[in-house]
C-alpha positions as CSV (number, residue, x, y, z in Angstrom):
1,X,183.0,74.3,-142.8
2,X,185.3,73.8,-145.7
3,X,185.3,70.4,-147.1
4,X,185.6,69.2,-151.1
5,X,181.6,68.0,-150.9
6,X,180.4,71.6,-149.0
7,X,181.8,74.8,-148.2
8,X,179.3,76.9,-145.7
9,X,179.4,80.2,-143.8
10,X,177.4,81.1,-140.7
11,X,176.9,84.4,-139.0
12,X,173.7,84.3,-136.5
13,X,171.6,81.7,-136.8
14,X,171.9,82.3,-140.8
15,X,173.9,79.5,-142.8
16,X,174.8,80.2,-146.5
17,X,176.2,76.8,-147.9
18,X,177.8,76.0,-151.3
19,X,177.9,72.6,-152.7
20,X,180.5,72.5,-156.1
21,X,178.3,69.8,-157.4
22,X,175.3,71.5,-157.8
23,X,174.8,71.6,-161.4
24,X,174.9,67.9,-161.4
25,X,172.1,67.9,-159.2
26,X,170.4,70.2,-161.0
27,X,170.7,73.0,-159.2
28,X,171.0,75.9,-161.0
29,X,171.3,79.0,-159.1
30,X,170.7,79.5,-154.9
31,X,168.0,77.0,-153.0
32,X,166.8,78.1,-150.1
33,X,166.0,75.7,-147.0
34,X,163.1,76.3,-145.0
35,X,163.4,74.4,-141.7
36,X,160.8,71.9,-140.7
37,X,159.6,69.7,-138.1
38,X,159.1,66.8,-140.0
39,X,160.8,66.5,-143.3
40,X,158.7,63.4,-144.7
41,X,155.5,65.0,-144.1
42,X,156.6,68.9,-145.1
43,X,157.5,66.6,-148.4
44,X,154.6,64.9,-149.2
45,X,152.2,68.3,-148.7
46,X,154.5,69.5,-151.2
47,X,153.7,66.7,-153.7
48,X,150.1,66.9,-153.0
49,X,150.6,70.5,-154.4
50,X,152.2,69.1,-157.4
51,X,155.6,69.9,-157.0
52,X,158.2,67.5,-158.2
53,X,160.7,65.8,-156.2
54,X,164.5,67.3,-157.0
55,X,166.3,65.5,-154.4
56,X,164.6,62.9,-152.1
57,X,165.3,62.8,-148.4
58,X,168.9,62.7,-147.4
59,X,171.1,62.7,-144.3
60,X,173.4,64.9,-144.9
61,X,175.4,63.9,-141.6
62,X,174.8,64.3,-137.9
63,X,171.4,63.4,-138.6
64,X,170.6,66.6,-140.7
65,X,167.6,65.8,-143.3
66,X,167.5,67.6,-147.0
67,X,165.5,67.6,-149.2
68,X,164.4,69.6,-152.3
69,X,161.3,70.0,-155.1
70,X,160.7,71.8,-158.4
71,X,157.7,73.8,-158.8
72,X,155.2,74.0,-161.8
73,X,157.4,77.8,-162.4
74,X,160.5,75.1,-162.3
75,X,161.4,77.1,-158.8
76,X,163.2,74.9,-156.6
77,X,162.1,74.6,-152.6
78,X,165.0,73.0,-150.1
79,X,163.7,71.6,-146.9
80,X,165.1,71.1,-143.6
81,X,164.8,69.0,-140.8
82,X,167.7,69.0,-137.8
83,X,168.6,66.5,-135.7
């Protein structure tokens, strides 16, 4: 996929993405995604951890959910959820 919002490469079942406007969503360096069932709920155990929320819930088309938090160590934790 090579569009101006997202540029991504998949080999497998393996999908490295790039988004240009990263740094103005904070992102500072690679995010990894760790699928889940259920984004919402994956999201809120994460806050009960006290994590911070970096990017709430989105659809990022077709249905895919994303979603990201910041750590206490200020690691950030992408999560998720496909259609």
């Amino acid at each position: 996929m090579d569009e101006a919002y997202y540029v991504s490469f998949r080999v497998g079942d393996l999908e490295i993405g790039l988004d240009p406007h990263g740094h103005h969503k904070g992102m500072t360096g690679p995010v990894a995604y760790w699928q889940v069932n259920d984004i919402r709920k994956s999201l809120q155990l994460l806050l009960d951890a006290d994590a911070q929320v970096q990017q709430e819930v989105q659809d990022v088309g077709g249905g895919k959910l994303i979603a990201s938090v910041k750590d206490a160590d200020g690691n950030i934790t992408g999560l998720l959820q496909s259609p």
